[in-house]
N, C-alpha and C positions, 0 to 999 in steps of 0.2 A: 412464750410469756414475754420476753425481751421484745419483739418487734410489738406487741399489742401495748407496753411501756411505750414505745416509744410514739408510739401511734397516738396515745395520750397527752406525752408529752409535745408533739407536734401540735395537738389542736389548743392546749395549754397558750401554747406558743403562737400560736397564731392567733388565737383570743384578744391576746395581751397585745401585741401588734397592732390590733386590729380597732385596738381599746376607745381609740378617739371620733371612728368612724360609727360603729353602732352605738354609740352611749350606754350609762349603765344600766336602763331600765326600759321594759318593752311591757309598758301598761295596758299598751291599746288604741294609745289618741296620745298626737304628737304632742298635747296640750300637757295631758297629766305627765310624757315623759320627761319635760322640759322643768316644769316645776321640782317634780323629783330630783330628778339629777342636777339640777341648781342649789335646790335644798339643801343635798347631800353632802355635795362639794364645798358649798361657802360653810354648813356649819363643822366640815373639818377643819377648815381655816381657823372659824372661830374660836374652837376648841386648840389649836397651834398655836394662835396668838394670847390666848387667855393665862396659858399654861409659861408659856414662854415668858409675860410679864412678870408672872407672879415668882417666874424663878431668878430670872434678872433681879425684880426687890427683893428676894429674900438673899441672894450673893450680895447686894451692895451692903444690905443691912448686918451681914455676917461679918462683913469684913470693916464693918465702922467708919464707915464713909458717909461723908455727907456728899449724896448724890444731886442736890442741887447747883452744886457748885458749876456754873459756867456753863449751864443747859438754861435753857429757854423757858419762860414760866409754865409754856403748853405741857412740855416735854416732864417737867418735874411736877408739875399739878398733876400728870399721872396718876401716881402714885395715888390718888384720894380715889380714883377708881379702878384699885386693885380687889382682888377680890376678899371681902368682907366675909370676917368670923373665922379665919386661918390661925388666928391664934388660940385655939382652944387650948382644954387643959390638957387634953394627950392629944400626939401624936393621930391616933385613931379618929379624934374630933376635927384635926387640922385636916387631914385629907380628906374626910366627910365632906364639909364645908368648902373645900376645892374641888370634891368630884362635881357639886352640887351646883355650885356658881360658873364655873364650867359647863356645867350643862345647858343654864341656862344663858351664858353669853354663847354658846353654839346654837343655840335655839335662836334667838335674835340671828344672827347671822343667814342661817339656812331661812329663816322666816322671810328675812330681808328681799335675800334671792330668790327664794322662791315665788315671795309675789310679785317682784319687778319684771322677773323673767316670764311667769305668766300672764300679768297684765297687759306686756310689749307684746307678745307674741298673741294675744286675744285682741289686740286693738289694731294689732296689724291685719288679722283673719280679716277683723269687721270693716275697718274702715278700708283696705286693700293699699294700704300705703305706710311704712315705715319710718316718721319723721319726728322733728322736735313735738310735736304735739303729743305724739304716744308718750315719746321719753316725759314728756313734764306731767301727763295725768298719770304714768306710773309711779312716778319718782316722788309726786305732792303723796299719793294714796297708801305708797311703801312707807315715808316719811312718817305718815301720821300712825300707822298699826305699828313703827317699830316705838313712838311717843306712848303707845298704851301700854306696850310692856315695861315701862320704865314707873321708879318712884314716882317720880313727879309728872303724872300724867294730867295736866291745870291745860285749860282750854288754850291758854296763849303756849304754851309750851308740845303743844299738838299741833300747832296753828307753823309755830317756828319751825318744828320738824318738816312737815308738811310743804313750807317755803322753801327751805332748804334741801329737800328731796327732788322737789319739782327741780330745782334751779340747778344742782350738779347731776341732774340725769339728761337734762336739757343742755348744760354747757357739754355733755361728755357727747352728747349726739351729735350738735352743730361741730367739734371738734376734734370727730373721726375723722382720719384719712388726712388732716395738716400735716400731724405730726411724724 
C-alpha cells in the first residue's frame, strides 16, 4: 500500500512539475486549448484583483482615513469602481453582492484573454505570420466585446475601447524583446 502511495504521489508530483509544459486543458485543437486556459488564468487574476480592492477600501474605510490623500486622481477615482451594492443590510447581502460583482469582473478578465489569445493564435494559423497586424485586429475586436459588457456600452465608447485595444496590443507586440 505504501509504495502504490507513493507511486501516486510521484505522478502528483510530476504533474505539478510538469504544470507549464502540457497546460491545463487537452480539448482536442490547440485553438480551443489556448482560449481555455487563458480564460481560466486571467479570470483568476480578475477575481484576485477585484477581491483585493475591495478589501484594501474596506481597511482604509474602517480605519477613517481619507485615502485620497497624496494618491493620484487615477488611483483614488478607484474607488468609484469598487464593487457596487456591498453595503447591504446584512452581512449575507454584502457578500452576495461581492460574490456576484466578482464574478463578473472575472468573467470580463478570462473573456478578455480568452478572445485575444484566440484571435492571435487564429490570425497567425491564417495568415502564417505573427505581427503587429494580428496584435491590433485582436486588440481593436477584444476592446470592443469587453465595451459590451460594460454600463455604458454607446457607440463612441465601443469605438474608444476598441482604439485603445488595438493600440496597447499593437504597442505590446512592436515592444517585445526591447525591454
Amino acid at each position: 500500500m505504501n509504495s502504490s502511495s507513493n507511486l501516486e504521489t510521484r505522478s502528483l508530483l510530476d504533474e505539478l512539475s510538469c504544470f507549464n509544459k502540457g497546460g491545463l486543458f487537452e480539448l482536442g485543437h490547440p485553438l480551443l486549448n489556448r482560449i481555455a486556459e487563458s480564460f481560466v488564468k486571467a479570470a483568476g487574476i480578475g477575481a484576485v484583483q477585484a477581491i483585493s480592492r475591495e478589501a484594501y477600501f474596506t481597511a482604509v474605510e474602517g480605519t477613517g482615513l481619507d485615502n485620497t490623500g497624496g494618491m493620484p486622481p487615477e488611483v483614488s477615482g478607484a474607488k468609484k469602481n469598487r464593487l457596487s451594492g456591498l453595503r447591504g443590510e446584512t452581512s449575507s447581502k454584502s457578500l452576495e453582492a461581492m460574490v456576484k460583482n466578482t464574478g463578473k469582473e472575472s468573467f470580463q478578465w478570462g473573456l478578455a484573454a480568452g478572445i485575444y489569445s484566440g484571435l492571435t493564435y487564429g490570425l497567425k494559423e491564417a495568415r502564417g505570420a505573427h505581427d503587429w497586424k494580428n496584435s491590433a485586429v485582436a486588440g481593436a475586436i477584444t476592446g470592443a466585446t469587453l465595451a459590451l459588457t460594460s454600463e455604458d456600452s454607446s457607440h463612441e465608447h465601443i469605438m474608444q475601447c476598441a482604439i485603445t485595444g488595438a493600440a496597447i496590443s499593437t504597442a505590446a507586440n512592436l515592444l517585445t524583446g526591447i525591454f
